[in-house]
Rosetta silent file (secondary structure, phi, psi, omega in degrees, C-alpha in Angstrom):
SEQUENCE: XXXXXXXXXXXXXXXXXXXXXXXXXXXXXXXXXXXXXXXXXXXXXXXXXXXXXXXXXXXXXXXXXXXXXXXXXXXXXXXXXXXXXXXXXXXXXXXXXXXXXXXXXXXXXXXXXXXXXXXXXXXXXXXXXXXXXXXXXXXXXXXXXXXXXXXXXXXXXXXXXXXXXXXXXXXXXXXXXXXXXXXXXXXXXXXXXXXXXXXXXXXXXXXXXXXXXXXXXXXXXXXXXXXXXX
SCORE:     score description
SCORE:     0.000 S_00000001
   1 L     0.000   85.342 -169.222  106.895  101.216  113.054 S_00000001
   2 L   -90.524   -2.171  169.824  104.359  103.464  111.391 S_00000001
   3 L   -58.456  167.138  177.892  102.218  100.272  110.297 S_00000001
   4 E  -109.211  107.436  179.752   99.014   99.039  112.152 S_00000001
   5 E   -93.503  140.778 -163.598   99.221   95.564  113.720 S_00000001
   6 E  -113.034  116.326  171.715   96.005   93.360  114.144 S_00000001
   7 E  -113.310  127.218  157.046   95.844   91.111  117.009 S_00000001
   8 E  -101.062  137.965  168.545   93.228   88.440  116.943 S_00000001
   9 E  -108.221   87.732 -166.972   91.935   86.387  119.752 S_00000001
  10 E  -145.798  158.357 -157.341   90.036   83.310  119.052 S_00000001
  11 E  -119.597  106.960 -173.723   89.412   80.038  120.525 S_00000001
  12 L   -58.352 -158.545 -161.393   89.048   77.215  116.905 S_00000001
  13 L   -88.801  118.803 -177.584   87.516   74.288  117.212 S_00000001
  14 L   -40.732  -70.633 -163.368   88.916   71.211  119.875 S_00000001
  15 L   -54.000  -40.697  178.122   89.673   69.126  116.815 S_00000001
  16 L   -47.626   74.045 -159.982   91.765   71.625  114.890 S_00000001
  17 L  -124.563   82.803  165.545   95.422   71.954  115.234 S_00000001
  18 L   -69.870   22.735  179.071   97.114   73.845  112.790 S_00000001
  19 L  -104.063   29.474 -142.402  100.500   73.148  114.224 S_00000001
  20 L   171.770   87.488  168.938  100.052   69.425  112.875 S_00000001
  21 L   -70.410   -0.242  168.543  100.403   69.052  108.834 S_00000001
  22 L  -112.621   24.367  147.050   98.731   65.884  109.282 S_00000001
  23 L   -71.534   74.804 -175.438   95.318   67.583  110.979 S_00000001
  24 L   -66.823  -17.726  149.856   93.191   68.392  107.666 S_00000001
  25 L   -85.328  -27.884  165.258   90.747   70.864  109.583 S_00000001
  26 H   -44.558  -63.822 -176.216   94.248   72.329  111.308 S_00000001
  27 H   -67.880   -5.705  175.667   95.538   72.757  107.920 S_00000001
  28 H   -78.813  -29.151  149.032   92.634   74.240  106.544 S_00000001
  29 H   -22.814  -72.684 -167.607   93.227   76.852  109.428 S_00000001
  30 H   -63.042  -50.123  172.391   96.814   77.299  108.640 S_00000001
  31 H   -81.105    7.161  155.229   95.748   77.933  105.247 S_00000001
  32 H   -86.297  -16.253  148.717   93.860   80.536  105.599 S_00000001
  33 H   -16.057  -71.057 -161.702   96.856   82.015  107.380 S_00000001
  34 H   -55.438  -45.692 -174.039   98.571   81.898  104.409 S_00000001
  35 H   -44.261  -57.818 -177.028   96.047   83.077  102.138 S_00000001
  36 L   -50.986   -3.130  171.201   96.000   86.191  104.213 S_00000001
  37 L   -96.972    8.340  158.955   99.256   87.005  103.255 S_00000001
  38 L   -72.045  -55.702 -179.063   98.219   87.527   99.846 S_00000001
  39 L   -21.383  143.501  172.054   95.936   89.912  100.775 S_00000001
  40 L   -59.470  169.080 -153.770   96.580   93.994  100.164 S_00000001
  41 L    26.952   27.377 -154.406   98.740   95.651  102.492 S_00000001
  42 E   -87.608  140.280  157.398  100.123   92.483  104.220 S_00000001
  43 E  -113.404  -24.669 -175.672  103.139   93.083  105.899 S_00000001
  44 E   169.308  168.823  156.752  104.004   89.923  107.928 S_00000001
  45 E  -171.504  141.611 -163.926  101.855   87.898  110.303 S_00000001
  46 E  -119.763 -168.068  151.406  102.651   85.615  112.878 S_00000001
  47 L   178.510  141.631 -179.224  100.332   83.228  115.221 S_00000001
  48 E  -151.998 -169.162 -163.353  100.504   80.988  118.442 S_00000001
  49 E  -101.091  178.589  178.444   98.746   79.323  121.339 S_00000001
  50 L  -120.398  142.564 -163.986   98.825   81.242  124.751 S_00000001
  51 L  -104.295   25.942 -168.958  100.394   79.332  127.267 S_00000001
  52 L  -110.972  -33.815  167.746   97.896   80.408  130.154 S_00000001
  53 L  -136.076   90.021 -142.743   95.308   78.574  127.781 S_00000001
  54 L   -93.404    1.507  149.499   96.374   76.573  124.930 S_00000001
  55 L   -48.506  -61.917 -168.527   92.803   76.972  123.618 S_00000001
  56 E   -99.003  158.578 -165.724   93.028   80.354  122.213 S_00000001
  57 E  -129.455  142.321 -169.343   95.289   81.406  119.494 S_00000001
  58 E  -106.809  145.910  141.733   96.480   85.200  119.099 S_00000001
  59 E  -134.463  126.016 -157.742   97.235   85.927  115.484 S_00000001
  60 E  -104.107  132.097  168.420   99.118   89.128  114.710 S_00000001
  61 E  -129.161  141.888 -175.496   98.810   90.669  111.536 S_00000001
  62 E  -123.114  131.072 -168.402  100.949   93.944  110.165 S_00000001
  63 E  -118.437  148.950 -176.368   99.369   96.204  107.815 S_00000001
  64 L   -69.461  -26.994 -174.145  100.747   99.304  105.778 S_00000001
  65 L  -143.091  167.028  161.658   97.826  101.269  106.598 S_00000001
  66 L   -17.408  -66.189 -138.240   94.775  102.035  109.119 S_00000001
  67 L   -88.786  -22.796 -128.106   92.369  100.703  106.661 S_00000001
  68 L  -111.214  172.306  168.373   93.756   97.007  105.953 S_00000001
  69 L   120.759 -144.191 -171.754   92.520   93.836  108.173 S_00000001
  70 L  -131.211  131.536 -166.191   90.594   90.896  108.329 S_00000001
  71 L   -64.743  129.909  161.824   86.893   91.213  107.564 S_00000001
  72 L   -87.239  -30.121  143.978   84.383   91.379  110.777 S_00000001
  73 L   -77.437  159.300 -159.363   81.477   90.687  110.062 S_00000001
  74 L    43.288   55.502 -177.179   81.122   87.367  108.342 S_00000001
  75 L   -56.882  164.763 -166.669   84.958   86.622  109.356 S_00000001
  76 L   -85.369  -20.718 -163.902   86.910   84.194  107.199 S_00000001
  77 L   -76.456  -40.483 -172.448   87.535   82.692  110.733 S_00000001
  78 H   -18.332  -60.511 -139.112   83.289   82.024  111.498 S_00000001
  79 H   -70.415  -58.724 -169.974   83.893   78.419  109.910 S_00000001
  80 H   -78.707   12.490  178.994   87.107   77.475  112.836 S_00000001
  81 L  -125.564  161.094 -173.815   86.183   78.704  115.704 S_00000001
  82 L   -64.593  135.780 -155.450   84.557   77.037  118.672 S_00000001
  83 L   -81.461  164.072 -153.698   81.032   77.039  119.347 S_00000001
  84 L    26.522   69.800  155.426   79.775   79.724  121.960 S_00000001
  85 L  -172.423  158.877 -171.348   82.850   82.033  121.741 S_00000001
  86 L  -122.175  133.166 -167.049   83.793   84.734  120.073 S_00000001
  87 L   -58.445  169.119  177.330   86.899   86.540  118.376 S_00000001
  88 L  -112.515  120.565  178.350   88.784   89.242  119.988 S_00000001
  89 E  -141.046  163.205 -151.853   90.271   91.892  117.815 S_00000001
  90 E  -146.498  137.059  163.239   92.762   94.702  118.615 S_00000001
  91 E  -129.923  113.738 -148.081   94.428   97.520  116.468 S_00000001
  92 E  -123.729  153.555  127.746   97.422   98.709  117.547 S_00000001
  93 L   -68.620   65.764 -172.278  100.646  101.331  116.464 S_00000001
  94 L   -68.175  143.983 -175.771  102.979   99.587  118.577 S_00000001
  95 E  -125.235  120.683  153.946  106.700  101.933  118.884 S_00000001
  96 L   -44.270  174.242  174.904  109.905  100.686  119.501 S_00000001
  97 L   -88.292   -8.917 -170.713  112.198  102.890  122.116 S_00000001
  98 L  -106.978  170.533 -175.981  113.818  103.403  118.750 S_00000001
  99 L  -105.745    1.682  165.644  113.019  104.521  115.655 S_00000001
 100 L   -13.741  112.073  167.980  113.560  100.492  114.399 S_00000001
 101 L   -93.125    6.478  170.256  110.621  100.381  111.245 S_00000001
 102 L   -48.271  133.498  175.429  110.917   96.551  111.619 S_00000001
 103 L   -49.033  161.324 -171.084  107.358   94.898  111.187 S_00000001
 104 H   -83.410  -11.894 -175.588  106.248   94.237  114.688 S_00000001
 105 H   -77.519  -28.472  132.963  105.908   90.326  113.527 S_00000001
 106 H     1.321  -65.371  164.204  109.372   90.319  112.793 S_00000001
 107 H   -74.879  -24.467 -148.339  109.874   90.717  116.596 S_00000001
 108 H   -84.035  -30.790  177.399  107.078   88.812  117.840 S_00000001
 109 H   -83.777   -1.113  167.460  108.821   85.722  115.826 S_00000001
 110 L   -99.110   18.890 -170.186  112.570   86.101  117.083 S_00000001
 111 L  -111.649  122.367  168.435  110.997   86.632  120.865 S_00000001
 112 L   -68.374  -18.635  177.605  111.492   82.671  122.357 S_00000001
 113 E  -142.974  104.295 -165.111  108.459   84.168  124.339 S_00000001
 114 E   -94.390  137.542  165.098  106.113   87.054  124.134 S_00000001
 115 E  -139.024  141.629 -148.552  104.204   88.643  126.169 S_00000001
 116 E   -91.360   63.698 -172.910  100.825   90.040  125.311 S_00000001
 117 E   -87.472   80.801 -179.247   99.718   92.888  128.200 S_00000001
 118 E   -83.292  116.083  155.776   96.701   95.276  127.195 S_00000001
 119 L   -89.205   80.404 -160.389   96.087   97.291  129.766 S_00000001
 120 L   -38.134  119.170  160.028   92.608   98.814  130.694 S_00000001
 121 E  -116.460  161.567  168.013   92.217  102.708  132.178 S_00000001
 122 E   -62.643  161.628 -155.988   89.024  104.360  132.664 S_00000001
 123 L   -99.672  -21.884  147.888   88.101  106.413  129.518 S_00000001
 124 L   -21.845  -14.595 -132.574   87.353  108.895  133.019 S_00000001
 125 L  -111.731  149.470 -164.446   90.852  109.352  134.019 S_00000001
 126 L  -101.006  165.866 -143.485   91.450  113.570  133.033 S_00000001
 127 L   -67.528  -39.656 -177.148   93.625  114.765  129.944 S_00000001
 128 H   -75.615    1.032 -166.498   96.552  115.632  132.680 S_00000001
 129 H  -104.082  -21.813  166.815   95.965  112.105  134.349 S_00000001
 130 H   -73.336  -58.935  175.428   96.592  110.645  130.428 S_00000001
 131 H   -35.373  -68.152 -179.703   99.523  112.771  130.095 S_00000001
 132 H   -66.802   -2.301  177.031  101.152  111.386  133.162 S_00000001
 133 H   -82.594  -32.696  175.171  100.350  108.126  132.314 S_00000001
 134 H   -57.174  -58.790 -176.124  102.224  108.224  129.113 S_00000001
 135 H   -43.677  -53.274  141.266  105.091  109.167  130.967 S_00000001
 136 H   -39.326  -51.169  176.458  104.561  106.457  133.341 S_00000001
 137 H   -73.840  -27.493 -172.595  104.475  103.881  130.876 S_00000001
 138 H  -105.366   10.678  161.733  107.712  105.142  129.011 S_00000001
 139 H   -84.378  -51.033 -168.463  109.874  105.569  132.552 S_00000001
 140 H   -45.746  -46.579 -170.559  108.465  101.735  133.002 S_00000001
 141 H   -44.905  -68.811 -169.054  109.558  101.146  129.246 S_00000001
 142 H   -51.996  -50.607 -175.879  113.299  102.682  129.990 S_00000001
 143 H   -73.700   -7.736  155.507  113.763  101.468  133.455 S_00000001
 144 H   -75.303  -56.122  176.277  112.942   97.402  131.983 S_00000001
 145 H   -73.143  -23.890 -160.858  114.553   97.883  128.966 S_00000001
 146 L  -113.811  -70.306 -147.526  117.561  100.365  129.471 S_00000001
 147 L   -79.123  -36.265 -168.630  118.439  100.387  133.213 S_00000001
 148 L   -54.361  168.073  133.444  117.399   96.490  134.148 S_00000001
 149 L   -16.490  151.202  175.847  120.051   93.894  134.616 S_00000001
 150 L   -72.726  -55.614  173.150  121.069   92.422  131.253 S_00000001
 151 L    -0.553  -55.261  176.245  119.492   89.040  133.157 S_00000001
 152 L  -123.262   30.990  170.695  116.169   90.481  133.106 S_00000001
 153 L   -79.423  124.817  166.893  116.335   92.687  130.169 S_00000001
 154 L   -89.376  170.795 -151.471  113.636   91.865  128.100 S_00000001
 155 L   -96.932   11.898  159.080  114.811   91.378  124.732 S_00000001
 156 E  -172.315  152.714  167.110  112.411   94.099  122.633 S_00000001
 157 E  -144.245  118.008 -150.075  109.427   95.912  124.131 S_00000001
 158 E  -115.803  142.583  177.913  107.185   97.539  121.991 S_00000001
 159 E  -147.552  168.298 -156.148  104.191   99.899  123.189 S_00000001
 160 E  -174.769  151.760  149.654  101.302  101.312  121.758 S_00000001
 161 E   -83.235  144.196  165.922   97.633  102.654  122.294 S_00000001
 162 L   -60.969  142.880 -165.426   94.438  100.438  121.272 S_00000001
 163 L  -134.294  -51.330 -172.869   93.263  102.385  118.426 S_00000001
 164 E  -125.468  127.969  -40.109   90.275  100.026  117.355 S_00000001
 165 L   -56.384  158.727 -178.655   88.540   99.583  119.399 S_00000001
 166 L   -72.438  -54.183  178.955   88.984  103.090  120.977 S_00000001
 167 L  -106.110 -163.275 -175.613   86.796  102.090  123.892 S_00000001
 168 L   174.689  115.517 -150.598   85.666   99.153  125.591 S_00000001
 169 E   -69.642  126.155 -178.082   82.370   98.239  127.621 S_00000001
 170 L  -169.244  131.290 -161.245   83.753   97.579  131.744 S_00000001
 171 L   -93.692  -17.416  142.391   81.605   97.667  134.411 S_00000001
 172 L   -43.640  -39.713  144.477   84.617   98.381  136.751 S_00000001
 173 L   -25.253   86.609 -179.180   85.117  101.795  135.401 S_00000001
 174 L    -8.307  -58.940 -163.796   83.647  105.211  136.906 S_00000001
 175 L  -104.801   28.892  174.757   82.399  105.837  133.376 S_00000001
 176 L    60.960   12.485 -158.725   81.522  102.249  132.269 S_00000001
 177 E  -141.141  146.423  155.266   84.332  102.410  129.329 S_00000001
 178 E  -142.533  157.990  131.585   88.202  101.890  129.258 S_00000001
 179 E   -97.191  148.365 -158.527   90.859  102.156  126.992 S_00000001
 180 L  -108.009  136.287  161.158   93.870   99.967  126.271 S_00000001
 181 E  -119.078  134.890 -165.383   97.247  100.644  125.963 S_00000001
 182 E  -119.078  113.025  134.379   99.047   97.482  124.854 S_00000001
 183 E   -52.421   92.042  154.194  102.769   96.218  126.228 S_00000001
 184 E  -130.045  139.752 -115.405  104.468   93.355  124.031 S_00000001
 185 E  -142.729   87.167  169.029  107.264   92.566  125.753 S_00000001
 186 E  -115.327  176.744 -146.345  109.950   89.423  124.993 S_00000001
 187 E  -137.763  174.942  166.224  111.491   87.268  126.716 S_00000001
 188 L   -79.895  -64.923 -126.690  113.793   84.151  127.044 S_00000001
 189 L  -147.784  176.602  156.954  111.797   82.496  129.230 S_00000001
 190 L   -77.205  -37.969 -162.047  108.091   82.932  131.729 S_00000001
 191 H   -75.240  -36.817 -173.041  111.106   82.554  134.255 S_00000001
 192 H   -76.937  -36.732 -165.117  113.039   85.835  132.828 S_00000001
 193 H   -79.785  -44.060  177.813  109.518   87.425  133.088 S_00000001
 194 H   -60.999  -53.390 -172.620  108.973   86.526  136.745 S_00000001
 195 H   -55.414  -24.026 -164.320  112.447   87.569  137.834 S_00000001
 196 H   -93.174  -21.059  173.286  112.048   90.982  136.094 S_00000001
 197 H   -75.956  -31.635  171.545  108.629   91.310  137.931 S_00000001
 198 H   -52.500  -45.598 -159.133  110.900   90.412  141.149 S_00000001
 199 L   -98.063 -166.007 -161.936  113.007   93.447  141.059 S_00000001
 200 H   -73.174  -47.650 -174.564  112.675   96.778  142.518 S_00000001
 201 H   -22.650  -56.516 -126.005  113.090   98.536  139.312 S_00000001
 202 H  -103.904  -42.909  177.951  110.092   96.520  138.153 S_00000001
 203 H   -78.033  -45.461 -169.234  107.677   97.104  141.360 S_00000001
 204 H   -87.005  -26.719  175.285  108.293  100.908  142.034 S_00000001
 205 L   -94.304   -7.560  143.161  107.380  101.644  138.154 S_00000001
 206 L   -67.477   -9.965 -157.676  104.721   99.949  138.000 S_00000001
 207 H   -47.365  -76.651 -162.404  103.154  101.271  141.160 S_00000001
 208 H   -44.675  -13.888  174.404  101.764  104.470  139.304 S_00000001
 209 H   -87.195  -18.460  152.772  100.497  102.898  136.506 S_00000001
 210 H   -48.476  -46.726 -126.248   98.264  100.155  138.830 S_00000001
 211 L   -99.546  -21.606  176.756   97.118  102.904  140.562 S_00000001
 212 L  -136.107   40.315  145.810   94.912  104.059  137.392 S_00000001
 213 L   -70.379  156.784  163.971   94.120  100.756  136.124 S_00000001
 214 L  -138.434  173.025 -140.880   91.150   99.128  136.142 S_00000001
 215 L   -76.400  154.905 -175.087   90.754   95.301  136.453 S_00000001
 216 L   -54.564 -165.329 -167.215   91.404   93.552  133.317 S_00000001
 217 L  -117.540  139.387  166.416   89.112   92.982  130.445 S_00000001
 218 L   -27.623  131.571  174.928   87.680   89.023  129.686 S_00000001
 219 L    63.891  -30.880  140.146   89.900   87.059  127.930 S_00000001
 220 L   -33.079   -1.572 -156.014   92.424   90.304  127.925 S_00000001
 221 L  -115.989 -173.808 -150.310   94.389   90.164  130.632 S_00000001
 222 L   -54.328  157.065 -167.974   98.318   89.209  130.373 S_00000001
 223 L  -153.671  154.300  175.586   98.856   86.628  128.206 S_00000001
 224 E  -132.740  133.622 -171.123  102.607   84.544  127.146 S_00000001
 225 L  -167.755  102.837 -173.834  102.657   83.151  123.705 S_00000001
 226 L   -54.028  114.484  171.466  105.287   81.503  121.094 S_00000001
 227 L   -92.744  153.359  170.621  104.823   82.976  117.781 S_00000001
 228 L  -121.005  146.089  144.125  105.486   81.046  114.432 S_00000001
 229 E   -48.339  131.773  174.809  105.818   83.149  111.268 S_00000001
 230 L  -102.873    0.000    0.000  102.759   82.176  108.589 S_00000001
């Protein structure tokens, strides 16, 4: 998956339910969805509610190149979204364990459940303390995907560094900064995800990667969320 995937994080407007063709500010939502799939370099895009807050809406977009997205200042979104909050936006290479070139929306809409985990380290942590962390995250990768139970296999797991932003202001941090490395992860169920969090497999491979975390970021932290295809 050599494309660039866009995650947005934004909380519309109470009235607004673009899940509901008979909402006329939802659908004007929904239609800007679409529109964006005119747009150059569009690859797919998906978008759902998070089911920890059914407020905020992730929308994933997959782009052919770096340079693609949805404009930031003056966003097409300004008009929908709720007053005093603000979007979230993420730019990721996400990689299969495989060399699979499927768009990543592709998965996120065959997943009955997704789950969204960016995870914050200090932008401190030293080039041999990154190293082992990759490694960490892609034993974690193998031993969920490859090694689990089928039971609590999840059923694609895709990983990636935050690329845009690179860094990220956190007052938990030695050096006042982190970076994100982003887990999306599906599932059958929240229930498949808790069991697979249950086993040992699941506990001993996360240890090391906890160990040079730092606490999540606002609005950032694990998230479960049903994608629809736009």
């Amino acid at each position: 998956m050599p494309h660039v995937t866009e995650f947005i994080y934004f909380q519309p407007k109470s009235s607004m339910k673009p899940e509901d063709p008979s909402n006329e500010e939802g659908a004007a939502l929904a239609q800007l969805f679409k529109a964006t799939t005119q747009q150059s370099g569009h690859l797919g895009s998906a978008w759902g509610r998070t089911k920890e807050d059914e407020n905020v809406i992730v929308w994933a977009i997959d782009w052919s190149d770096a340079h693609s997205g949805i404009q930031q200042t003056n966003s097409p979104l300004d008009p929908y979204i709720a007053e005093n909050t603000q979007i979230t936006t993420l730019y990721t290479t996400l990689t299969p364990p495989d060399s699979d070139d499927t768009p990543v929306t592709s998965a996120l809409v065959s997943n009955p459940i997704t789950e969204l985990a960016p995870l914050p380290f200090p932008t401190s942590l030293s080039s041999s303390d990154r190293s082992s962390l990759i490694a960490d995250l892609t034993t974690f990768r193998k031993t969920l995907a490859e090694d689990a139970e089928e039971n609590v296999r999840p059923k694609s797991f895709l990983l990636g560094q935050v690329e845009r932003p690179g860094e990220f202001e956190h007052s938990k941090s030695e050096s006042g900064q982190a970076f994100l490395h982003f887990l999306v992860l599906g599932w059958d169920s929240t229930e498949q995800h808790q069991q697979a969090r249950d086993t040992d497999g699941f506990k001993t491979k996360i240890g090391p990667i906890r160990e040079k975390m730092v606490a999540p970021l606002d609005r950032l932290g694990m998230r479960h969320v049903k994608f629809q295809k736009v």
